[in-house]
N, C-alpha and C positions, 0 to 999 in steps of 0.2 A: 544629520543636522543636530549639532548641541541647542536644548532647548535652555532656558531660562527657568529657573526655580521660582516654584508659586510663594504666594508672599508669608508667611507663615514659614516655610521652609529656610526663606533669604534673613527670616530674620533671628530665626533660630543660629547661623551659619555665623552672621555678625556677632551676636551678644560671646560665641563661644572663641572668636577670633580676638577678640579684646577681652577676655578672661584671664584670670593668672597661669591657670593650666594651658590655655589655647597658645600665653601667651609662648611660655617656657617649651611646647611643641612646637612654635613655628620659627623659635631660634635657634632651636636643634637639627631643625630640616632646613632651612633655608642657606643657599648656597651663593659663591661671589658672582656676581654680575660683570661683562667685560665691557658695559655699554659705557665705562671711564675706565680711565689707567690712571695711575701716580706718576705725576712731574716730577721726580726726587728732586731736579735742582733747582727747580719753583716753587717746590714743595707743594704741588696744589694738583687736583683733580682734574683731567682734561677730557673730555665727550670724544668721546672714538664713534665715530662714522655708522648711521641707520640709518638709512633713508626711509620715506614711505608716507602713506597719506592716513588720516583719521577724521573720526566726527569728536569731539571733544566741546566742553565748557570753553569760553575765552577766556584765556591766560590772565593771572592777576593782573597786570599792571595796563589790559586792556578789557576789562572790566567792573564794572557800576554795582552790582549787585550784592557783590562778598567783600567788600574791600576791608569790612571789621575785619572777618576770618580770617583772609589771608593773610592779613598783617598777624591773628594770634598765631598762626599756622606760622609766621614767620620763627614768631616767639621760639615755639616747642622746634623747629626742628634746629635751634642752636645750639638749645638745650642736648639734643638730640644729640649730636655730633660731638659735643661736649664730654655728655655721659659716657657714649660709645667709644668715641676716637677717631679725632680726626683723623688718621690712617687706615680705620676700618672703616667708614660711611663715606660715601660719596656727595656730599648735598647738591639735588636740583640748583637751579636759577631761584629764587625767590619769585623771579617773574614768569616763570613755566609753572609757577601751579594750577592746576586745571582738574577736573574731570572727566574720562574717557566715556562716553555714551555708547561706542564703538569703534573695535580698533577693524580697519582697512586693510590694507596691504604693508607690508615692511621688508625691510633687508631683503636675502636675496631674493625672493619672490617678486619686491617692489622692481628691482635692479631689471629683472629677466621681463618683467612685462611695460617696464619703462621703454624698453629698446625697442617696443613693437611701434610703427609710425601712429598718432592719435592719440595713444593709449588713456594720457590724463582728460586730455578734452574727453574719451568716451567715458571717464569713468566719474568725471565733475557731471556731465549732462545724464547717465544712472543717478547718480543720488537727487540730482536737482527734482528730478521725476520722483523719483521715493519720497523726498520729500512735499512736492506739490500733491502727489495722491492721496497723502495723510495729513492735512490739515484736518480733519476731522480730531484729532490728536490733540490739538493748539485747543489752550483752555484758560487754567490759569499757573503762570509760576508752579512750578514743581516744589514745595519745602520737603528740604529732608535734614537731616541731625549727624552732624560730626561725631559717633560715638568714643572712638580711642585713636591710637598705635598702635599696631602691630608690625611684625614682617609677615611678608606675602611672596614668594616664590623667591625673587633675590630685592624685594627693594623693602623699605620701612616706609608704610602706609600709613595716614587717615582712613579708617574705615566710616562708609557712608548706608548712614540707615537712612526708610521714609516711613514717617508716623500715618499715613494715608495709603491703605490699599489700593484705590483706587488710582493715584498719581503709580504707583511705581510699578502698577499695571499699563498704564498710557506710556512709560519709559521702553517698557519691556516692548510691547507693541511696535513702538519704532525701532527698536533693534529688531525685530524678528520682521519687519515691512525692507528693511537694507538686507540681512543676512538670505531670506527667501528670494531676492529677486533674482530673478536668471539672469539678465544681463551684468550683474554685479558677483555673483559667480565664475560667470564665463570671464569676467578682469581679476579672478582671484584673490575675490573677496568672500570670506568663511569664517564664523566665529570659533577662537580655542579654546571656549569651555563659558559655562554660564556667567552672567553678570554677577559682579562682585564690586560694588561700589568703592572707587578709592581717592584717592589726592597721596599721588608719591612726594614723597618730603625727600628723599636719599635710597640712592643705590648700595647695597651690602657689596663692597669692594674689594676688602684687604682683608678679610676673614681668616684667621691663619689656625684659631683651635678652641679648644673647651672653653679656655678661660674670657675666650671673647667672645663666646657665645653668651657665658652667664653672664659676664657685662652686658652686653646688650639685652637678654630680657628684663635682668633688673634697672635697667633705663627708662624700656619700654614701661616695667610697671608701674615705676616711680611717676612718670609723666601722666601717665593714665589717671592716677589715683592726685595729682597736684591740678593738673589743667583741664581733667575730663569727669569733674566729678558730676557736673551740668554738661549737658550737649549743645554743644555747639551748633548755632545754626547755620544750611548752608541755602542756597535756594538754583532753581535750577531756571533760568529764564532763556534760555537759546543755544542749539548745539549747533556747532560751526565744521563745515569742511577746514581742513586743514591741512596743509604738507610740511613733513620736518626732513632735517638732513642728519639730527642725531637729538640725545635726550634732551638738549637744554633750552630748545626756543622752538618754537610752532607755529608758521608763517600762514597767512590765508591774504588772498587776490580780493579787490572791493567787490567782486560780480561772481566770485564763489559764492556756495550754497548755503542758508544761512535757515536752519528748523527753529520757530518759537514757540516755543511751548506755551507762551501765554498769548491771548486776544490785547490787543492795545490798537491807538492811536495808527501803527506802518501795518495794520491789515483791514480788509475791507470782508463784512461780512458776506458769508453765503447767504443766495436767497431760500436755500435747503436747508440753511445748519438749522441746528437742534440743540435745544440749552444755551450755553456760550459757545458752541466751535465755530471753527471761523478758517478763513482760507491763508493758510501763510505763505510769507511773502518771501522766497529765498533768495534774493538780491538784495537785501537793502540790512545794512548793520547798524 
């Protein structure tokens, strides 16, 4: 079982991921993405087919809490495509940007345990449980800080710090309460490598050589150093069950499972809790 990095470790990881060094190594390793194709005669990006289900932040344009960000995030990633090339990046939806809290099942894995009769209904009523057992968790709003851009495996990221040990321990918690649970193993749910806080802006798509790599880190740094000289704040107020059919949109059912992370008004306290926790309520958005 991949565990998650202690926080001192995570934040070491971040500051050296939006560095000028970090930056110019991770546009020399990072590789094209197939999760879009080029429409030559539309001239335009098209989402090739992933299915699969997630816990994620609500999608910009379905929520309350970041609507600054997202709109500045909108800013940087035109910029983005700009600098780079519109034939090299692929940009998300503007309304797909999110935070991944943990990724689920996908592609063909999702595909092969889709076909087994149940499978969603069993694996919405897992997390529903994962989630009811951890209200203990549900506190307040999670803040954490947009530090840079970078690229990250094939896509260009917002990388996401939290200035509070304490929250991005209770974060960690809840990925390691979904990843442990044997029913949610036994549906083929496993994490691929430690938490790494992000918000994708663009898939690396048309990567053809050197000279597009150095554009892109010098994009990256230029951006870094215009729009990221203050961090940006993000806040983290409820991770949602999700199911997608590819990168660009991220569907959830009103009676899917719904973690808050903070105590408010849609939860009713425990007669046990302790400090602020409180019992959350994963029906109601």
């Amino acid at each position: 079982m991949v565990s998650d990095r202690s926080y001192r470790e995570y934040q070491t990881v971040i500051a050296q991921m939006v560095s000028d060094k970090g930056i110019r190594q991770a546009a020399a390793s990072v590789h094209n993405s197939d999760r879009f194709r080029w429409d030559a005669k539309r001239r335009r990006w098209l989402a090739t087919p992933c299915p699969g289900c997630t816990v994620i932040t609500p999608p910009f344009l379905e929520e309350t809490a970041n609507v600054a960000t997202y709109a500045r995030l909108g800013d940087i990633q035109q910029a983005l495509v700009q600098g780079a090339g519109a034939t090299v990046l692929a940009p998300v939806p503007v309304s797909s940007f999110h935070l991944t809290v943990a990724d689920l099942v996908w592609g063909d894995t999702y595909l092969r345990q889709n076909d087994l009769p149940g499978y969603e209904g069993r694996l919405i009523a897992a997390i529903t449980d994962v989630f009811q057992h951890n209200g203990r968790l549900a506190d307040e709003a999670i803040p954490a800080l947009l530090r840079g851009v970078t690229a990250f495996v094939s896509g260009i990221v917002a990388v996401v710090d939290f200035p509070n040990e304490t929250d991005y321990v209770r974060l960690c918690a809840l990925r390691a309460a979904i990843y442990e649970d044997k029913r949610l193993q036994a549906l083929g749910v496993y994490p691929t490598g430690p938490f790494t806080g992000h918000i994708t802006l663009a898939y690396v798509s048309g990567l053809k050589g050197e000279e597009d790599r150095e554009r892109l880190a010098d994009t990256l740094t230029a951006l870094n150093r215009e729009y990221f000289e203050q961090p940006i704040p993000f806040s983290l107020v409820r991770a949602e069950f999700r199911r997608f059919a590819d990168m660009s949109a991220y569907h959830r059912a009103p009676d899917w499972p719904i973690f808050h992370f903070t105590c408010n008004t849609q939860h009713e306290r425990s007669p046990h809790a302790q400090h602020s926790h409180c019992i959350t309520d994963v029906h109601r958005s």
